[in-house]
C-alpha positions in Angstrom: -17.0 71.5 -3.2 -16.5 70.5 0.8 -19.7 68.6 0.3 -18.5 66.9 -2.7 -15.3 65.7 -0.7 -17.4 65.0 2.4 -19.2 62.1 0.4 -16.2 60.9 -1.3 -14.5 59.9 1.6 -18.0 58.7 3.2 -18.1 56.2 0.0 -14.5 55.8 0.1 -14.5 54.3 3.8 -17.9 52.2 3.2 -16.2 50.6 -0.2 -12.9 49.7 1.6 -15.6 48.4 4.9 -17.3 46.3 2.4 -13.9 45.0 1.3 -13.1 43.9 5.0 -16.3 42.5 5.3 -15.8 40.7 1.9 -12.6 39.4 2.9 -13.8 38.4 6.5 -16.3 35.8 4.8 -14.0 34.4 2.4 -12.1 33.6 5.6 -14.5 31.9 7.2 -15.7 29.8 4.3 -12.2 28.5 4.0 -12.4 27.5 7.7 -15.9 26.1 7.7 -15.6 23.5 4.5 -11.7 22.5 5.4 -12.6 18.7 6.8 -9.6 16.2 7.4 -10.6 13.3 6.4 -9.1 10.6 9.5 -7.8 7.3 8.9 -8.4 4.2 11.3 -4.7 3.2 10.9 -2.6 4.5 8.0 -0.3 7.1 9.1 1.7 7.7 5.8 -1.1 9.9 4.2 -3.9 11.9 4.2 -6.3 13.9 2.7 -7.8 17.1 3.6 -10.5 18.6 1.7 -11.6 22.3 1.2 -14.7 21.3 -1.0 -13.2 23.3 -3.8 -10.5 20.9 -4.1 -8.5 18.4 -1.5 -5.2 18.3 -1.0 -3.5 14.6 -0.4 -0.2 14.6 2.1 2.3 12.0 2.1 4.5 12.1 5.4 5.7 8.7 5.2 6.5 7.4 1.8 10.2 5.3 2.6 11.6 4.5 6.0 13.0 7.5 8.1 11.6 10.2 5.3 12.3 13.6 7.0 9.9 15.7 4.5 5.9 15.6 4.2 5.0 15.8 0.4 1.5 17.7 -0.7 -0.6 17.3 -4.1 -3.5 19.5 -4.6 -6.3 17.0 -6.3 -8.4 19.5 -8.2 -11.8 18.2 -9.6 -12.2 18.5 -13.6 -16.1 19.3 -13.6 -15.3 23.2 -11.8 -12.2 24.9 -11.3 -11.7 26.0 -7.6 -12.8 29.0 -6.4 -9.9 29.5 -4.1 -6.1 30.5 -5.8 -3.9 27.7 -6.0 -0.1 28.3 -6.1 1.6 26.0 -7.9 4.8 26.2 -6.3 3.2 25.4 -2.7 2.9 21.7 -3.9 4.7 18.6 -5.8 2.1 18.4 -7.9 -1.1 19.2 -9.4 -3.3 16.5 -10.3 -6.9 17.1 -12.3 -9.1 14.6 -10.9 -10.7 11.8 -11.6 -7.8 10.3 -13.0 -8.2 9.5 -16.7 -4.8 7.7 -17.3 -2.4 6.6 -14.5 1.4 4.9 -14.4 1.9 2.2 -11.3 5.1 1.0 -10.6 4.0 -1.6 -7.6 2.3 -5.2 -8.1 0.6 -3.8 -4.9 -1.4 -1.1 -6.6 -2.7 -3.3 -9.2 -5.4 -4.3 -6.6 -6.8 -1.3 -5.3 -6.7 -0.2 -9.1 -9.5 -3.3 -9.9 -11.4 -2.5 -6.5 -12.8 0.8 -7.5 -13.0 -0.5 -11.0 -10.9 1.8 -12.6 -8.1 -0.9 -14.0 -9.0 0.5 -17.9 -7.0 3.9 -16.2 -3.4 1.9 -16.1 -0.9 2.6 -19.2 2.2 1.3 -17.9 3.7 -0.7 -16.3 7.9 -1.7 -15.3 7.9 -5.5 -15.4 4.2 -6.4 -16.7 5.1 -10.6 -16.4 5.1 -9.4 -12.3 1.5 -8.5 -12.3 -0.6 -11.6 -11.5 -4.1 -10.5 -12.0 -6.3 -12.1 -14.8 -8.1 -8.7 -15.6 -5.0 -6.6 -15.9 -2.8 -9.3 -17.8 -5.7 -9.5 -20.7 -5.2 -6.0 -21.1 -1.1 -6.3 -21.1 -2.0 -9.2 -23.7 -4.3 -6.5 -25.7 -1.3 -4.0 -25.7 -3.7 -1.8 -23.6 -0.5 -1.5 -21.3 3.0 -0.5 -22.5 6.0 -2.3 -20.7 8.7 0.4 -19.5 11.1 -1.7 -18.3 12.0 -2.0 -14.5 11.9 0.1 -11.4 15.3 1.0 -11.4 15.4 2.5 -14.8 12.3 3.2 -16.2 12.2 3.5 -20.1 11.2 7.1 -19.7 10.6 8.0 -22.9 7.6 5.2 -24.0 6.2 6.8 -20.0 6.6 10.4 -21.2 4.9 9.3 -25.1 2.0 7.9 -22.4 1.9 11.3 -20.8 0.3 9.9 -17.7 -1.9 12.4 -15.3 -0.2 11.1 -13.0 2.6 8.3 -11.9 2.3 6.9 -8.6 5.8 5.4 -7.4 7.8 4.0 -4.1 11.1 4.4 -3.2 13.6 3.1 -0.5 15.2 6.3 0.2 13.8 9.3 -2.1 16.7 9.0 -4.7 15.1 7.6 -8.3 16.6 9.3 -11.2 13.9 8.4 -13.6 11.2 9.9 -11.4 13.0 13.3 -11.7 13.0 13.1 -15.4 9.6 12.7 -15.0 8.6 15.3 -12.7 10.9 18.1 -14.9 8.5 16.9 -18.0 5.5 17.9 -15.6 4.0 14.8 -14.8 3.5 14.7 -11.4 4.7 11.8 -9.3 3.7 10.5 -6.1 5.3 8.1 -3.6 3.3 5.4 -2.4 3.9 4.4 1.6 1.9 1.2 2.1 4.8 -0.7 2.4 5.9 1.4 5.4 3.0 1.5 7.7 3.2 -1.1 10.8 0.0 -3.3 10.7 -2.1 -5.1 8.2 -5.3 -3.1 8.0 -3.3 0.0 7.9 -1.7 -1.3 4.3 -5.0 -2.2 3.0 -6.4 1.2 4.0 -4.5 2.8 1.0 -6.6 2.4 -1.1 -8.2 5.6 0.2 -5.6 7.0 -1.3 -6.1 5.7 -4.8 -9.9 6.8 -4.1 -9.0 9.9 -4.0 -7.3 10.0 -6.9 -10.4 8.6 -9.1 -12.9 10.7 -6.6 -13.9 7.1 -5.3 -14.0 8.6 -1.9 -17.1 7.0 -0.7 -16.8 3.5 -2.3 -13.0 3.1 -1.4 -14.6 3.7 1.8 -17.0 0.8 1.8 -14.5 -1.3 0.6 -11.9 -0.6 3.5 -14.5 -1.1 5.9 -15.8 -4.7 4.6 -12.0 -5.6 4.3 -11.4 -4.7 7.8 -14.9 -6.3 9.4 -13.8 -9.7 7.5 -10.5 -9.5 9.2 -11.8 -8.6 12.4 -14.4 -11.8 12.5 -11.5 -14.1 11.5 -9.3 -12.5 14.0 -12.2 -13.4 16.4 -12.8 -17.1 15.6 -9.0 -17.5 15.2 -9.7 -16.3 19.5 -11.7 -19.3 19.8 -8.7 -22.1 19.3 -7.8 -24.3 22.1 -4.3 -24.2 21.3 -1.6 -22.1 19.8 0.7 -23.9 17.4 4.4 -23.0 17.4 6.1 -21.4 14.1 8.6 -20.5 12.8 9.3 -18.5 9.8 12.3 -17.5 7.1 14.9 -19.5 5.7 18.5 -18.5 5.2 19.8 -16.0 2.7 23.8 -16.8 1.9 24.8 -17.1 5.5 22.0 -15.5 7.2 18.4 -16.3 7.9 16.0 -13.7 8.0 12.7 -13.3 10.3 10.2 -11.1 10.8 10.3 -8.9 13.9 7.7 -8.8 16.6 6.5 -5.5 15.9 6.1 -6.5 12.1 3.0 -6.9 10.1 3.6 -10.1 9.5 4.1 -11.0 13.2 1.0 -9.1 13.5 -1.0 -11.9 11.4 0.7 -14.5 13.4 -0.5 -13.0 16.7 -4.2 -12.4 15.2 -3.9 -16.0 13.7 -3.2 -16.9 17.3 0.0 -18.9 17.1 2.9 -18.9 18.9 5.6 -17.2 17.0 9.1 -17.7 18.5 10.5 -14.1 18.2 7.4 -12.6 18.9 8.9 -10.9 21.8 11.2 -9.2 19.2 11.8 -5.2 18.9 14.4 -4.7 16.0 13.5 -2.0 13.6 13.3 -4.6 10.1 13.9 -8.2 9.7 16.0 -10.2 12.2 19.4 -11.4 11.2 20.2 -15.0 12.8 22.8 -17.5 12.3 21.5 -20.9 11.3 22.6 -22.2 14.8 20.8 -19.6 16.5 17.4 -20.1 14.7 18.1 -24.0 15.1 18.4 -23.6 18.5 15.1 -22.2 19.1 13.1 -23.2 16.2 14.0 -27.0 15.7 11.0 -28.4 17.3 8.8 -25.5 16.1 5.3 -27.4 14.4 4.8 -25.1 11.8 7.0 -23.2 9.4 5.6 -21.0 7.0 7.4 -18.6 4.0 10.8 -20.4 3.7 11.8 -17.7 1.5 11.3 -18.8 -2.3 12.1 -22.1 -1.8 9.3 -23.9 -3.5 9.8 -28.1 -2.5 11.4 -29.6 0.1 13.6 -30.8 -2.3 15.0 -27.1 -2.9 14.9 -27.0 0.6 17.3 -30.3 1.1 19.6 -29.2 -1.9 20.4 -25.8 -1.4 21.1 -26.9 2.3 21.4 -30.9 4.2 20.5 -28.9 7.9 17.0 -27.9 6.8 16.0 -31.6 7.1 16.7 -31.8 10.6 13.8 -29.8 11.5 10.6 -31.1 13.0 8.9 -29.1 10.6 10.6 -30.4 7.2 10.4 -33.5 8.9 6.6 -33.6 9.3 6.0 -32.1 6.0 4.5 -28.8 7.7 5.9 -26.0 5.7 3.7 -23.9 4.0 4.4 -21.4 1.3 3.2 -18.7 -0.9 5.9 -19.3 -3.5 3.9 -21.7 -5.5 0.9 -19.2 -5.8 1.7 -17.4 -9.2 0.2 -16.0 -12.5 0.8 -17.3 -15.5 4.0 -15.1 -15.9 5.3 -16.2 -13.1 4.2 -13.2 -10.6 3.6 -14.5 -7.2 -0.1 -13.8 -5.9 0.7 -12.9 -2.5 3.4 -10.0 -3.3 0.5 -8.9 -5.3 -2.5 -9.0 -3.8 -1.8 -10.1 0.3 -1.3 -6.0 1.3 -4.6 -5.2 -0.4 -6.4 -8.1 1.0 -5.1 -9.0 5.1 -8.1 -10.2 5.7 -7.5 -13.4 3.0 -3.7 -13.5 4.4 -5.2 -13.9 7.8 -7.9 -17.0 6.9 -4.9 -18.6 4.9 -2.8 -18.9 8.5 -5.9 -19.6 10.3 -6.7 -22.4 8.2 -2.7 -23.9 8.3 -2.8 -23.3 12.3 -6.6 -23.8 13.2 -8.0 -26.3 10.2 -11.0 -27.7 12.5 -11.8 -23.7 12.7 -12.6 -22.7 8.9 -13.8 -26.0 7.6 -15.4 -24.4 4.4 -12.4 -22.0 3.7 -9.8 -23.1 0.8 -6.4 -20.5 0.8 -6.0 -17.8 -1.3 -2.2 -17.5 -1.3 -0.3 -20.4 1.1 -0.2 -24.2 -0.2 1.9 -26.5 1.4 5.4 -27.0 0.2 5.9 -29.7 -2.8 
């Protein structure tokens, strides 16, 4: 009978040895395939993956956002081998992405990059969107209209029963979205808006690549976006002279600019101009009287985005002062306003975040025409 004990506690230790040992590999498997996958400039998201699945982060999705938000992306073809807890994320999402809500113009690109357009079933304010692919397929009824940001028609989005709705917000607050999140579709805030430069906008769409498990070609298309703006940014180097400019127009009784630190001040500096408020800090757009901006801008040679004035006769009628500007003057305003689909949706609030490197060219061309001879603008025309 001793003997009989004697081995039972003998197997009894080597099964619970076995179980540490067990255990102990598990561990390490989880610390051998976790990879982060590092961006060159977006700092609103990222995306680490565990091989089993990856989980996306959001830290950044609207200005001064104090919480980080995490989606576990777990791939349809296998189910993960490691436990996932539901309640440690916003949302799970089964991935590729068969059918997908976007409530930005600016998502529509990245969306026809990877070639996954046919995914999009909604849309709030289709006559916004721009693109020629995606407004055949609003025309086919092949994308429901739900109405506008601020109040979604929620119940044509929950008939669609997205996988997924991918949103942005000012401030977190969007009563809609939490309608739809209690229905259990989840919903993620986009940050491309937020981030401080160009490239790291465009670079978002690793984020939508991750969605469709598009990894690898959202990478290649990142990569030629950024080498084409790169090269421009180098021959814009090679001009003999920097042009002044001045940008904005007024908005009731102030005019509006952007700040030095901006993205757009950004292109100007790459473009290699001489913006006037380049030496600007403020956190957002500049506030200026007209006098102020008159003051330092009246003999600027170039003014580009006067707001949505489209002609110089809006420009004149809406207010006499305009006209005393060298720039009105010399009829060397340039504008994206006039750039629009055939709804009315201007190009550039579409497609410019996706696509720097084209915003770039377009300024180089205004500022530096004897520099990119063969180049014709994608978004800026001169004003009528």
């Amino acid at each position: 009978m001793l003997h009989k004990k004697i081995l039972l506690v003998i197997f009894l230790s080597l099964f619970i040895l076995m179980g540490c040992k067990e255990e102990k590999n598990i561990d390490q498997t989880i610390t051998s395939t976790l990879e982060e996958q590092n961006n060159s400039y977006a700092e609103g998201f990222k995306i680490t993956d565990y091989k089993t699945h990856k989980i996306l982060t959001i830290s950044n999705p609207w200005p001064e956002a104090e919480n980080s938000y995490n989606y576990a992306l777990l791939p349809k073809a296998s189910e993960p081998k490691l436990a996932i807890n539901e309640n440690d994320f916003e949302g799970l999402i089964t991935t590729p992405v068969q059918n997908i809500v976007v409530t930005s113009t600016t998502h529509i690109p990245a969306l026809e990059l990877l070639g996954v357009e046919q995914t999009l079933v909604g849309f709030p304010g289709t006559d916004y969107i721009s693109s020629e692919k995606t407004r055949t397929r609003i025309d086919n009824e092949q994308v429901r209209e739900l109405g506008n940001n601020e109040g979604i028609n929620t119940e044509v989005l929950l008939e669609l029963q997205p996988d997924v709705v991918v949103a942005f917000g000012v401030d977190g607050t969007n009563k809609s979205m939490e309608v739809i999140e209690k229905a259990g579709i989840p919903v993620i805030y986009n940050g491309d808006w937020v981030e401080k430069s160009p490239l790291a906008k465009a670079e978002w769409i690793k984020f939508f690549g991750a969605l469709y498990n598009k990894e690898k070609e959202a990478e290649a298309i990142f990569t030629q976006i950024e080498t084409d703006y790169l090269e421009a940014k180098k021959t814009a180097s090679k001009a003999t002279s920097k042009p002044t400019v001045l940008c904005g127009a007024m908005h009731k009784d102030v005019w509006y600019l952007p700040n030095g630190t901006s993205p757009e001040a950004q292109f100007l500096k790459d473009a290699n101009t001489n913006y006037l408020w380049s030496d600007t800090k403020e956190s957002g757009s500049i506030a200026l009287s007209f006098e102020a901006v008159f003051e330092k801008g009246k003999n600027a040679e170039l003014w580009l985005s006067p707001s949505y004035y489209k002609s110089y006769d809006d420009l004149k009628k809406s207010n006499n002062h305009y006209t005393k500007f060298n720039a009105f003057q010399n009829k060397t305003i340039y504008t994206f306003s006039n750039t629009t689909g055939k709804t009315g949706g201007v190009l550039y609030y579409e497609l410019g975040i996706s696509r720097p490197d084209l915003v770039l060219k377009d300024m180089i061309k205004i500022c530096h025409p004897e520099l990119l001879t063969e180049y014709t603008p994608t978004f800026f025309k001169p004003l009528n």
